[in-house]
mmJSON file of the N, C-alpha and C atoms, coordinates in Angstrom:
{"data_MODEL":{"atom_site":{
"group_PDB":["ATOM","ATOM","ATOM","ATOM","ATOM","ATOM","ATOM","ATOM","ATOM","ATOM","ATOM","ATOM","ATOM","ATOM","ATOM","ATOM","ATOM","ATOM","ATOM","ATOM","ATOM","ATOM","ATOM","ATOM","ATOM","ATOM","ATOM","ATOM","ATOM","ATOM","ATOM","ATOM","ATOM","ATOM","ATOM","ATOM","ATOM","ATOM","ATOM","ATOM","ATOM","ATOM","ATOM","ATOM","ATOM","ATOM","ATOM","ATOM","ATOM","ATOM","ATOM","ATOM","ATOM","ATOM","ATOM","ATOM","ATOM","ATOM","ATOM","ATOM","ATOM","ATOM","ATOM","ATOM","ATOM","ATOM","ATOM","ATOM","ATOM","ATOM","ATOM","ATOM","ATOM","ATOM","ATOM","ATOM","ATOM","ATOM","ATOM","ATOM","ATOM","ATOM","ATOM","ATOM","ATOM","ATOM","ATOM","ATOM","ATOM","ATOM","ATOM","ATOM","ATOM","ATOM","ATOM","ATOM","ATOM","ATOM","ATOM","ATOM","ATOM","ATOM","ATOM","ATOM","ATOM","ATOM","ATOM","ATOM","ATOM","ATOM","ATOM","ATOM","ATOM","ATOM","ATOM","ATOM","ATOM","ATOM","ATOM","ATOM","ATOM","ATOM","ATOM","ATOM","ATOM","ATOM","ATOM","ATOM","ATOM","ATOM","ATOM","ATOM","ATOM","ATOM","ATOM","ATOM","ATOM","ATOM","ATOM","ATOM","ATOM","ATOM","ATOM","ATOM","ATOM","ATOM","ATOM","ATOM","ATOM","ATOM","ATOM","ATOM","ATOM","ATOM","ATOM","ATOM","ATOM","ATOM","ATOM","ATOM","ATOM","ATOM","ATOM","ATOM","ATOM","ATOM","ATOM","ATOM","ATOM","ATOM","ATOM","ATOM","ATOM","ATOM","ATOM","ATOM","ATOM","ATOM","ATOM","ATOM","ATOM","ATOM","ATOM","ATOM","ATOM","ATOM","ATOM","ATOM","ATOM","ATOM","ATOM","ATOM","ATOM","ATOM","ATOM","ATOM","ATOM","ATOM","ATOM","ATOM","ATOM","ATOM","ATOM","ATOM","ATOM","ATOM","ATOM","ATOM","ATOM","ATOM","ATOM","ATOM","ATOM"],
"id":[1,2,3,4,5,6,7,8,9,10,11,12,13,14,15,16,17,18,19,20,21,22,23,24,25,26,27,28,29,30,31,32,33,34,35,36,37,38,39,40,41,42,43,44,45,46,47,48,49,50,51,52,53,54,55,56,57,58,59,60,61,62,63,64,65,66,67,68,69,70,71,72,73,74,75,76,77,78,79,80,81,82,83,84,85,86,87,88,89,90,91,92,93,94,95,96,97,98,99,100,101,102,103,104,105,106,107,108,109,110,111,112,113,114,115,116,117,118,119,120,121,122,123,124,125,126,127,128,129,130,131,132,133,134,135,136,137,138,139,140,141,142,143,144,145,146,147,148,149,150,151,152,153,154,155,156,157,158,159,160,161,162,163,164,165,166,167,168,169,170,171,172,173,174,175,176,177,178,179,180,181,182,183,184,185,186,187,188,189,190,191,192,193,194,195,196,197,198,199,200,201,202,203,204,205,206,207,208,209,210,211,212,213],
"type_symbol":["N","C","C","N","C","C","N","C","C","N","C","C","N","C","C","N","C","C","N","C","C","N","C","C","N","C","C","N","C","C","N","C","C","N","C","C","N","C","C","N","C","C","N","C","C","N","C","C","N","C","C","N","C","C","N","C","C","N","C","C","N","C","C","N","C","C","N","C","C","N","C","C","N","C","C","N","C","C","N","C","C","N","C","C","N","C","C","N","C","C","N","C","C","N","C","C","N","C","C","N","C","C","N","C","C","N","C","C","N","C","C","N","C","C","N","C","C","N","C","C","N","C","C","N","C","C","N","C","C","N","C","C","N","C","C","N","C","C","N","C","C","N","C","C","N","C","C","N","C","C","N","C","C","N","C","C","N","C","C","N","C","C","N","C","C","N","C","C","N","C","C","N","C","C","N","C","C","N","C","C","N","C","C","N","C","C","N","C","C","N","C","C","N","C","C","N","C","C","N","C","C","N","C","C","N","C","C","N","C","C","N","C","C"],
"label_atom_id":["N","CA","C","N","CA","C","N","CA","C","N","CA","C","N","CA","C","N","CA","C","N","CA","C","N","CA","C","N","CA","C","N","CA","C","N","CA","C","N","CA","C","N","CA","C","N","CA","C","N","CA","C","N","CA","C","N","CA","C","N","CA","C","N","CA","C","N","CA","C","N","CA","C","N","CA","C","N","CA","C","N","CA","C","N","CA","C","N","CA","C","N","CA","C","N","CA","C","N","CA","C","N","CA","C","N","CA","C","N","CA","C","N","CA","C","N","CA","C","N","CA","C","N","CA","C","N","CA","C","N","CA","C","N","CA","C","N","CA","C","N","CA","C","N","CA","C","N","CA","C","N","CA","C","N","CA","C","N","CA","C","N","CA","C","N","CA","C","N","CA","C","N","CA","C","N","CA","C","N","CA","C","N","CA","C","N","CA","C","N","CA","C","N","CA","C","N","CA","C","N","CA","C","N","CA","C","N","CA","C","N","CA","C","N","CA","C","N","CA","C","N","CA","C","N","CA","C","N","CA","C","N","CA","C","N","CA","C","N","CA","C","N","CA","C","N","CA","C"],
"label_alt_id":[null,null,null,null,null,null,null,null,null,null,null,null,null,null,null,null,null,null,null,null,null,null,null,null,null,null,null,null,null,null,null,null,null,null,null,null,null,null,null,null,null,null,null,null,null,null,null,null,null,null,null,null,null,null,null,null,null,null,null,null,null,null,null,null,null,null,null,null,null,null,null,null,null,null,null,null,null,null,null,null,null,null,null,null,null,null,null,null,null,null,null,null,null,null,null,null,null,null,null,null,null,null,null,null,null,null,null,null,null,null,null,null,null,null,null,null,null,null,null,null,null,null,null,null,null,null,null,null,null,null,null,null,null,null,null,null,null,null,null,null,null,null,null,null,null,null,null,null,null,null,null,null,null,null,null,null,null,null,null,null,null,null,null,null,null,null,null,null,null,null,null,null,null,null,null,null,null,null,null,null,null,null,null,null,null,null,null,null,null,null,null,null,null,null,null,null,null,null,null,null,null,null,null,null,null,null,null,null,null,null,null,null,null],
"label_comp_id":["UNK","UNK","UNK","UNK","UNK","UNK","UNK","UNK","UNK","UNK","UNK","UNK","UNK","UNK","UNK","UNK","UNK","UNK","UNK","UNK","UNK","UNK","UNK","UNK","UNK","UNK","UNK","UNK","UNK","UNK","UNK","UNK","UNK","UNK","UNK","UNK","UNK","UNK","UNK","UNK","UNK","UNK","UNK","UNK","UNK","UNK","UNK","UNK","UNK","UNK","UNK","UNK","UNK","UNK","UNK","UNK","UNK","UNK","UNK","UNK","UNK","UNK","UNK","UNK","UNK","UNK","UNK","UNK","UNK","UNK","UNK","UNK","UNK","UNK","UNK","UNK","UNK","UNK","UNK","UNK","UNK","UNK","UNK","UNK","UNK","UNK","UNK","UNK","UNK","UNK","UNK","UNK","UNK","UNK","UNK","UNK","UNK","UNK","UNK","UNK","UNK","UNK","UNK","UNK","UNK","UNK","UNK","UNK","UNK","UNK","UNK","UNK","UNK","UNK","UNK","UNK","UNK","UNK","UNK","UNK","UNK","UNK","UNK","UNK","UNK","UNK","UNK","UNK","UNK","UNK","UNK","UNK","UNK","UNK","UNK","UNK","UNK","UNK","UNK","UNK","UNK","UNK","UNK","UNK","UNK","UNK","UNK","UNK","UNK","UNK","UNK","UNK","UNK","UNK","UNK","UNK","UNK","UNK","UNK","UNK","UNK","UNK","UNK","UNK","UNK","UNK","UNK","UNK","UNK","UNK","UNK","UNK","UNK","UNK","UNK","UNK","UNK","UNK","UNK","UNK","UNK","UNK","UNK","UNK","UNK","UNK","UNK","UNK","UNK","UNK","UNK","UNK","UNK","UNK","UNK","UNK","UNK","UNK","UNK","UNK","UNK","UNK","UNK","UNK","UNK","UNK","UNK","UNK","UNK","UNK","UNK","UNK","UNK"],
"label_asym_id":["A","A","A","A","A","A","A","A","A","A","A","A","A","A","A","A","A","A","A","A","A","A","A","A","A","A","A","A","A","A","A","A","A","A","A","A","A","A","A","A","A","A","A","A","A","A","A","A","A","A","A","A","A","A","A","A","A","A","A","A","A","A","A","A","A","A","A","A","A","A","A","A","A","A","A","A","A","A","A","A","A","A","A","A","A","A","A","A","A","A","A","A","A","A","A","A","A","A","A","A","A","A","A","A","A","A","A","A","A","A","A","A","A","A","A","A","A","A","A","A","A","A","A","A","A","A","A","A","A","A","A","A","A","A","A","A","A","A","A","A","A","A","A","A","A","A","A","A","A","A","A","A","A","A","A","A","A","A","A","A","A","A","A","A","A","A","A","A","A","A","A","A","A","A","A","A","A","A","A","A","A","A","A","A","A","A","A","A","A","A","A","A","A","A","A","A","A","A","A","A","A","A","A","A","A","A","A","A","A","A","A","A","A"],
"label_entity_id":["1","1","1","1","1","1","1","1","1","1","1","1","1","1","1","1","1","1","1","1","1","1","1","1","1","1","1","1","1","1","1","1","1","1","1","1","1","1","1","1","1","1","1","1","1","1","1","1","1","1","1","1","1","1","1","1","1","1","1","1","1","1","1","1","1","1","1","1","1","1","1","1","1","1","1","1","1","1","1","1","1","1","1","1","1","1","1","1","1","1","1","1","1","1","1","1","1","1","1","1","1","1","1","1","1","1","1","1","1","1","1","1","1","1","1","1","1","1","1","1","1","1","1","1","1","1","1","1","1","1","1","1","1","1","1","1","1","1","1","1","1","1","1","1","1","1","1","1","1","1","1","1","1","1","1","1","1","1","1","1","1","1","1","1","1","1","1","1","1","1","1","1","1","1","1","1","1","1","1","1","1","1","1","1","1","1","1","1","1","1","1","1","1","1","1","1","1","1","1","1","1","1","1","1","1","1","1","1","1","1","1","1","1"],
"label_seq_id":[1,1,1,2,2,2,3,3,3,4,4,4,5,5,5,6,6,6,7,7,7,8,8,8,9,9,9,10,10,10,11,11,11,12,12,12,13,13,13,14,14,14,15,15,15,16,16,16,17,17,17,18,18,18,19,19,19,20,20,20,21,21,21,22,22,22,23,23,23,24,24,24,25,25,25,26,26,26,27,27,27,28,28,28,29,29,29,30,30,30,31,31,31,32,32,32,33,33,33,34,34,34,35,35,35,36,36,36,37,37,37,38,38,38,39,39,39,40,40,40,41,41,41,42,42,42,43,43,43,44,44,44,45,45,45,46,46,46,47,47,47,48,48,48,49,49,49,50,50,50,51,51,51,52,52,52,53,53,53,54,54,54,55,55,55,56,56,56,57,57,57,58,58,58,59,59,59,60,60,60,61,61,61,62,62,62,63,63,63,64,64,64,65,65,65,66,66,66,67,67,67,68,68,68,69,69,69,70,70,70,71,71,71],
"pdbx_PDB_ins_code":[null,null,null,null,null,null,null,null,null,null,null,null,null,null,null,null,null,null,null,null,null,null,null,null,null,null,null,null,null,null,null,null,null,null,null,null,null,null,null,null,null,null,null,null,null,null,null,null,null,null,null,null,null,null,null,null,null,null,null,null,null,null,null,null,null,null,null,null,null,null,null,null,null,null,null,null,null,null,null,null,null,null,null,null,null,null,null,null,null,null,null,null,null,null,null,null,null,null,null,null,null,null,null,null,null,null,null,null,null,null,null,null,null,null,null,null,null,null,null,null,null,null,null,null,null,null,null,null,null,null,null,null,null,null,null,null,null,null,null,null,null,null,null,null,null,null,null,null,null,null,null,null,null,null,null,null,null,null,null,null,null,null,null,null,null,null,null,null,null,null,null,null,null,null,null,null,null,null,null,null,null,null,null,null,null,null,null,null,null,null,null,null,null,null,null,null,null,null,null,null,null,null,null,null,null,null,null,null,null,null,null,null,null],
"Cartn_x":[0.827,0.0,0.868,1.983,3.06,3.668,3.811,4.534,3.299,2.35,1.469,1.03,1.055,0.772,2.394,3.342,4.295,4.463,4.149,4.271,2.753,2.119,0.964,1.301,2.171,2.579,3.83,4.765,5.709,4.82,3.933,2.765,2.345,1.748,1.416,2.056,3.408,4.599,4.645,4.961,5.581,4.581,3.135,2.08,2.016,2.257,2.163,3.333,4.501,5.277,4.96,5.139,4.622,3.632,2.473,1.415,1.984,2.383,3.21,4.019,4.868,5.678,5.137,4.303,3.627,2.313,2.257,1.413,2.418,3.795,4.683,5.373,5.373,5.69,4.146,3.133,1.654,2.256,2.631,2.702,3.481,4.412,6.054,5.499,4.716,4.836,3.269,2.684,1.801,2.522,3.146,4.606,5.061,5.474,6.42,5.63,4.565,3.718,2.896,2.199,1.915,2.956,4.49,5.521,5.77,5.663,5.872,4.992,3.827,2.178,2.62,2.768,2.935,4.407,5.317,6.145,6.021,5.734,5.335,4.53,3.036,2.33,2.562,3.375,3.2,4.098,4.817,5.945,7.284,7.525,8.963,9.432,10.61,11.396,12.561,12.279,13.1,13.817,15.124,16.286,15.434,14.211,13.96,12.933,12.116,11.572,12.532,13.511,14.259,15.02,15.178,15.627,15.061,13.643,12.604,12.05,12.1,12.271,13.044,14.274,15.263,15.281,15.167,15.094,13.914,13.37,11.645,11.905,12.717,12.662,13.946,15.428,16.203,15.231,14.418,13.86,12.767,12.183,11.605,12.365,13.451,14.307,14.913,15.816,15.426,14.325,13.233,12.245,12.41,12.23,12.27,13.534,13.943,15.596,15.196,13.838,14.152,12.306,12.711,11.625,11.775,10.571,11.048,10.939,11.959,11.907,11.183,10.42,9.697,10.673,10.265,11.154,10.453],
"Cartn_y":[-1.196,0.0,1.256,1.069,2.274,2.677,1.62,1.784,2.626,2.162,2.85,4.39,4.513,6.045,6.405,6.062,6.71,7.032,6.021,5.997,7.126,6.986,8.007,9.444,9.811,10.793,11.534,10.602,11.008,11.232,10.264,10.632,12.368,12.583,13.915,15.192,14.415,15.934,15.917,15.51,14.677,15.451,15.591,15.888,17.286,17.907,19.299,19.917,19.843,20.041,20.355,19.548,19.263,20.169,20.15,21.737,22.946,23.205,24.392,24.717,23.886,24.217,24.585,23.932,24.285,25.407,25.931,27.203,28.362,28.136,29.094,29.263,27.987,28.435,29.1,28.691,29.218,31.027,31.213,32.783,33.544,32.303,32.978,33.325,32.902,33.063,33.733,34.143,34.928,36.764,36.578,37.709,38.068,37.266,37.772,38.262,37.247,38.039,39.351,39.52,41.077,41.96,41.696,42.846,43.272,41.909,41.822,43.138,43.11,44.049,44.61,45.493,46.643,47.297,46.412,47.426,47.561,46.602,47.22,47.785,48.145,48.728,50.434,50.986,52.323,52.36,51.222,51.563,51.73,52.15,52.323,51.738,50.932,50.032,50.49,51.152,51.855,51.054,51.325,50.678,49.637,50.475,50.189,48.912,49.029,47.944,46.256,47.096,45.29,45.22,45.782,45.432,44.339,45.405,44.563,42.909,43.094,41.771,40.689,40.851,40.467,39.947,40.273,39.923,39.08,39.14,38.121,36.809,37.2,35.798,35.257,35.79,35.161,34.329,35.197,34.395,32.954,32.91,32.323,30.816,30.973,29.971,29.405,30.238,29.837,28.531,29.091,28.171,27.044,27.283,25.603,25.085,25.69,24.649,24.106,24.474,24.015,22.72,22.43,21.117,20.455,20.071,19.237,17.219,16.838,15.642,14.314,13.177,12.174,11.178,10.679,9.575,8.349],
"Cartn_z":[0.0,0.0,0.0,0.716,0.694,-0.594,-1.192,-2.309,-3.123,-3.166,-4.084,-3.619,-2.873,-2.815,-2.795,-2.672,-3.087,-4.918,-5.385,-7.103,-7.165,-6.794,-7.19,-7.067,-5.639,-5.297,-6.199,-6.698,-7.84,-9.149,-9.588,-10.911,-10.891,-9.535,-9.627,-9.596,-8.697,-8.726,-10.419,-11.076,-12.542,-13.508,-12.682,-13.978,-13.687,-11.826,-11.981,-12.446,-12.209,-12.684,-14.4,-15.074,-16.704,-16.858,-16.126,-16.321,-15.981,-14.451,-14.835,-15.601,-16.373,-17.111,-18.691,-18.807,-20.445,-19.827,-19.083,-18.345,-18.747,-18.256,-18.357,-20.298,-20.316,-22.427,-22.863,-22.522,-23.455,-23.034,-21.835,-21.165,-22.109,-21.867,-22.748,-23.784,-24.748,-26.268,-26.265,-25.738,-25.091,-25.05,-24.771,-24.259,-24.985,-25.689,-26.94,-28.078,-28.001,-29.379,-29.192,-27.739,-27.07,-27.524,-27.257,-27.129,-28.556,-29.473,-31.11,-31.525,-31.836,-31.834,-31.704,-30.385,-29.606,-30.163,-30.633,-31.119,-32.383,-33.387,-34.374,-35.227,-34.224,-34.524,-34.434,-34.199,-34.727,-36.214,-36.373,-37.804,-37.234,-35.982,-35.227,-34.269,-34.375,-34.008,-32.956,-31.773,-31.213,-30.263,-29.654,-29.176,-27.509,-26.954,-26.196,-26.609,-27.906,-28.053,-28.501,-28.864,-29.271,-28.186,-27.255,-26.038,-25.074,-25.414,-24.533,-25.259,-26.788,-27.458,-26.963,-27.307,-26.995,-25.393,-24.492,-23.197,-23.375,-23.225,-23.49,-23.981,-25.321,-26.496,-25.292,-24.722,-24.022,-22.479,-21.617,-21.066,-21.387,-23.063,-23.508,-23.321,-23.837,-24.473,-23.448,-22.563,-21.197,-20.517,-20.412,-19.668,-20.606,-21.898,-22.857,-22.243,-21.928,-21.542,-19.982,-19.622,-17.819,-17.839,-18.993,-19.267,-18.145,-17.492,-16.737,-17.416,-16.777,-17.577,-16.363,-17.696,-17.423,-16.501,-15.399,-14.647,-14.578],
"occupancy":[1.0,1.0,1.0,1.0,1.0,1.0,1.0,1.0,1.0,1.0,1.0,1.0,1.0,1.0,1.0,1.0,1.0,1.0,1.0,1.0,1.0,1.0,1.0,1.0,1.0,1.0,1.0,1.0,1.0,1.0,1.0,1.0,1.0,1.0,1.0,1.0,1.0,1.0,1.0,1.0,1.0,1.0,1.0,1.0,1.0,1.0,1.0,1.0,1.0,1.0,1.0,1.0,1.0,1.0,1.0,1.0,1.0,1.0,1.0,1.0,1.0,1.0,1.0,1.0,1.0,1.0,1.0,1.0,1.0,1.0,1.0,1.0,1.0,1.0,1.0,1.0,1.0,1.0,1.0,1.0,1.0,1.0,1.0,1.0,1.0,1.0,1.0,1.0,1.0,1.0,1.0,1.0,1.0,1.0,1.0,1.0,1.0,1.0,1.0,1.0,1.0,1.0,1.0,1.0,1.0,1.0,1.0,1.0,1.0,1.0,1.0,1.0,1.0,1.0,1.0,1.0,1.0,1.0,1.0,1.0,1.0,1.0,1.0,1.0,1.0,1.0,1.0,1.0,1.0,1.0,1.0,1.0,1.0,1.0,1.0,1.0,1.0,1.0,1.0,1.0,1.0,1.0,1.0,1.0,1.0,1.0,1.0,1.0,1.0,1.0,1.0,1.0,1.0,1.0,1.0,1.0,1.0,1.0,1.0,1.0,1.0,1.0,1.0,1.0,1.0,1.0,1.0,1.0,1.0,1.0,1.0,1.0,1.0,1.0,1.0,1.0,1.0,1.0,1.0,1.0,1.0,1.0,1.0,1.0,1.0,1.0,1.0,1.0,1.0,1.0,1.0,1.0,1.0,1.0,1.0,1.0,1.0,1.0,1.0,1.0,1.0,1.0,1.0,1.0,1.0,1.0,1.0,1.0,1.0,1.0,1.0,1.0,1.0],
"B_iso_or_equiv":[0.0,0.0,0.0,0.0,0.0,0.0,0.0,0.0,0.0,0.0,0.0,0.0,0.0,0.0,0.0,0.0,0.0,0.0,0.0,0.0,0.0,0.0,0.0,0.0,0.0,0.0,0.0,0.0,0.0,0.0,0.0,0.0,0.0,0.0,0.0,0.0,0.0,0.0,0.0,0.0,0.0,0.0,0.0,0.0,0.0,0.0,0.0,0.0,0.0,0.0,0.0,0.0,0.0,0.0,0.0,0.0,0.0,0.0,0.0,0.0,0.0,0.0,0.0,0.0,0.0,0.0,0.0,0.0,0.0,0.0,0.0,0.0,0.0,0.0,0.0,0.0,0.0,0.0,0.0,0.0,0.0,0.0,0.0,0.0,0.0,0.0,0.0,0.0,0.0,0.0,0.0,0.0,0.0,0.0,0.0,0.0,0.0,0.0,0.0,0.0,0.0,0.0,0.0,0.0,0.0,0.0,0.0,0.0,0.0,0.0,0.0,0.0,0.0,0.0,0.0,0.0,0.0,0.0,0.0,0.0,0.0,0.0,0.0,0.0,0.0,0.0,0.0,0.0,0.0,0.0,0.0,0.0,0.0,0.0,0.0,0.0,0.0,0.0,0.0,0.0,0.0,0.0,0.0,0.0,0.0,0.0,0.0,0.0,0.0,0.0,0.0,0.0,0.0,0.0,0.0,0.0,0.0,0.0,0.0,0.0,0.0,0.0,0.0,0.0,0.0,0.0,0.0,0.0,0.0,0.0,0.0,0.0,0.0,0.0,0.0,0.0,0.0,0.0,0.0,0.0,0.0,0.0,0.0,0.0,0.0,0.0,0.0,0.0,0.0,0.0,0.0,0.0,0.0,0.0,0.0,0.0,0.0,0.0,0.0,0.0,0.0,0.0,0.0,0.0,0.0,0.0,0.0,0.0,0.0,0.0,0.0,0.0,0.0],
"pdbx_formal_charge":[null,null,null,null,null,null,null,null,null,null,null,null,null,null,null,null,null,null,null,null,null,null,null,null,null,null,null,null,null,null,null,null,null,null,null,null,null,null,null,null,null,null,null,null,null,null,null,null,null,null,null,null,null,null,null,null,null,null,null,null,null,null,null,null,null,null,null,null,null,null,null,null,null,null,null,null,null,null,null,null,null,null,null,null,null,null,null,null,null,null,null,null,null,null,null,null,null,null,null,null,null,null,null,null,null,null,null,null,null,null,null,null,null,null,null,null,null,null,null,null,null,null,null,null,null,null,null,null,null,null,null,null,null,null,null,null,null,null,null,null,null,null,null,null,null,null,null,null,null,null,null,null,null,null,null,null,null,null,null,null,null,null,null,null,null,null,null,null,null,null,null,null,null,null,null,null,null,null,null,null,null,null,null,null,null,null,null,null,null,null,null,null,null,null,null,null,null,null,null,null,null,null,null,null,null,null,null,null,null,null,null,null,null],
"auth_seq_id":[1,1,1,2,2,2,3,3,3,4,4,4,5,5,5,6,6,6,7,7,7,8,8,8,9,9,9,10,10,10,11,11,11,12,12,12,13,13,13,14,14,14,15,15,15,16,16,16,17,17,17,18,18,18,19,19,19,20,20,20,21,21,21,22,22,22,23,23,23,24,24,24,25,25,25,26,26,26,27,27,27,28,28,28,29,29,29,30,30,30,31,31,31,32,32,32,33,33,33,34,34,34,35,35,35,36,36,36,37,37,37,38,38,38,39,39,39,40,40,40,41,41,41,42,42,42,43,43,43,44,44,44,45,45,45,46,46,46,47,47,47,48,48,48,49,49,49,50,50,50,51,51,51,52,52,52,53,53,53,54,54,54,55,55,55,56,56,56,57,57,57,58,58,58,59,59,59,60,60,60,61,61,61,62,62,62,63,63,63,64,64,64,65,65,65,66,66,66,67,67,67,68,68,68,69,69,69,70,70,70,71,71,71],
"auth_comp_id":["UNK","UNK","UNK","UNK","UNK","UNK","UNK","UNK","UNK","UNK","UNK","UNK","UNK","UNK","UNK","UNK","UNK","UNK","UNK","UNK","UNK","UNK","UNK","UNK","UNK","UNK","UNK","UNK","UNK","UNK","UNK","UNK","UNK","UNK","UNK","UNK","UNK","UNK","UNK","UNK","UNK","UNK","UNK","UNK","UNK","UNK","UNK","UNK","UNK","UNK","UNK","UNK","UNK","UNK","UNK","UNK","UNK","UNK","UNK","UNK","UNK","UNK","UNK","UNK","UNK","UNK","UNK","UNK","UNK","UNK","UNK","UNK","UNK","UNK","UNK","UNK","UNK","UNK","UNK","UNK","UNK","UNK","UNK","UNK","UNK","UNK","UNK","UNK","UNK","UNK","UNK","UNK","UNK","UNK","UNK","UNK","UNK","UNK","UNK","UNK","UNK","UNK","UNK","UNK","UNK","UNK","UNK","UNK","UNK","UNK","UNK","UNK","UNK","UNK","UNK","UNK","UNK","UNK","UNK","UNK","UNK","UNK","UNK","UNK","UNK","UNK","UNK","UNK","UNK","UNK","UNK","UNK","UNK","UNK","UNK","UNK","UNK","UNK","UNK","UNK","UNK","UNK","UNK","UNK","UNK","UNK","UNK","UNK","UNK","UNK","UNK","UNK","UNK","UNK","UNK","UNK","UNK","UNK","UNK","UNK","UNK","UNK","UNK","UNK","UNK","UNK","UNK","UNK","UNK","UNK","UNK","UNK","UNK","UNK","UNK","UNK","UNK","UNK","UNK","UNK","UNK","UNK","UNK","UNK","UNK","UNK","UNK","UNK","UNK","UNK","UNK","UNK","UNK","UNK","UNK","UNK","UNK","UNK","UNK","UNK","UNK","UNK","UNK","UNK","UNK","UNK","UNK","UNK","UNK","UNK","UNK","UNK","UNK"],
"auth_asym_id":["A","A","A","A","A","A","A","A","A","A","A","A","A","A","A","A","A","A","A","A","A","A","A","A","A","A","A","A","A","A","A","A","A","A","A","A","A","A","A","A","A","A","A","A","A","A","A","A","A","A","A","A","A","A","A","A","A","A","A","A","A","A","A","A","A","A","A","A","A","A","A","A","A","A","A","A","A","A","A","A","A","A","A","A","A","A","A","A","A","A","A","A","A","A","A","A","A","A","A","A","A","A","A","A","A","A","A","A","A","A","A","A","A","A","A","A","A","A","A","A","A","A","A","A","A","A","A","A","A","A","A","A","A","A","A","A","A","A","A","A","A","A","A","A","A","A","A","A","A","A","A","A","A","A","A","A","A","A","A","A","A","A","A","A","A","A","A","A","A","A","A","A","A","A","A","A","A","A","A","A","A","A","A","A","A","A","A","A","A","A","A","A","A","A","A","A","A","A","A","A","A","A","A","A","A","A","A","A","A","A","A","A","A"],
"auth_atom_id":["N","CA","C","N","CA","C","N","CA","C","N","CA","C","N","CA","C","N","CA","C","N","CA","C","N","CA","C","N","CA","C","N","CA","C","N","CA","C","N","CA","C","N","CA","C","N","CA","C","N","CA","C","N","CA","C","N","CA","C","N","CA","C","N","CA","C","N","CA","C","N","CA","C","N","CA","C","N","CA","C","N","CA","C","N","CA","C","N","CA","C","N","CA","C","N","CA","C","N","CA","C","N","CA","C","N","CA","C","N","CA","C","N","CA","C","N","CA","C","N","CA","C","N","CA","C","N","CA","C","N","CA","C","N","CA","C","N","CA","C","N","CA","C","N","CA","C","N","CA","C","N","CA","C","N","CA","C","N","CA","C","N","CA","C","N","CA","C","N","CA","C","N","CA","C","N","CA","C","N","CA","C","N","CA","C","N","CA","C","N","CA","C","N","CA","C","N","CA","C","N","CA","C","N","CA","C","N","CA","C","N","CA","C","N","CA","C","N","CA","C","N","CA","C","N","CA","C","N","CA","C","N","CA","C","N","CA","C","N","CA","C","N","CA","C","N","CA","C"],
"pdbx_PDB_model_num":[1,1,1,1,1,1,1,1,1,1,1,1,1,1,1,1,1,1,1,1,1,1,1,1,1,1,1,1,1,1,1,1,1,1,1,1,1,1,1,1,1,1,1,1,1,1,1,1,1,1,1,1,1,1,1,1,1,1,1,1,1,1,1,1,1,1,1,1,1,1,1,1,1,1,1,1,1,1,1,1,1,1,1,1,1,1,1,1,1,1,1,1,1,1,1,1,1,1,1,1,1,1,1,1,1,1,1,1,1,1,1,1,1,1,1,1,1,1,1,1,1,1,1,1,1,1,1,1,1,1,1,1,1,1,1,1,1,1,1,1,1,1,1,1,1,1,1,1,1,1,1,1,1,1,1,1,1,1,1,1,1,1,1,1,1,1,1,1,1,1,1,1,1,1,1,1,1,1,1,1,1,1,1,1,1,1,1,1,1,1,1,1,1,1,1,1,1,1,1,1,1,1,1,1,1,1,1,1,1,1,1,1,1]
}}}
């Protein structure tokens, strides 16, 4: 019986984990495409908007790198 709620208990760290983590890419790319719009909707591409690109897409790529993996 121990064993089984232990394997149940790793199943669910395993599955929240896996939801938060694809919660946080839907955000990410959520983010990036808001910041995308917003800067190029007036026609001007100013130092502060590809800054702010740029930081976004680096935290993006980021989180894809902190997958959590299946055991």
């Amino acid at each position: 019986m121990n064993d089984q709620q232990l394997s149940d208990s790793k199943e669910f760290v395993g599955n929240l984990k896996n939801g938060i983590w694809l919660f946080g890419l839907s955000s990410w790319v959520f983010g990036i495409t808001d910041r995308s719009i917003a800067s190029f909707a007036d026609g001007y591409l100013s130092a502060l908007d590809l800054m702010q690109l740029f930081t976004a897409a680096t935290f993006f790529v980021a989180w894809v790198f902190l997958k959590p993996s299946r055991a």
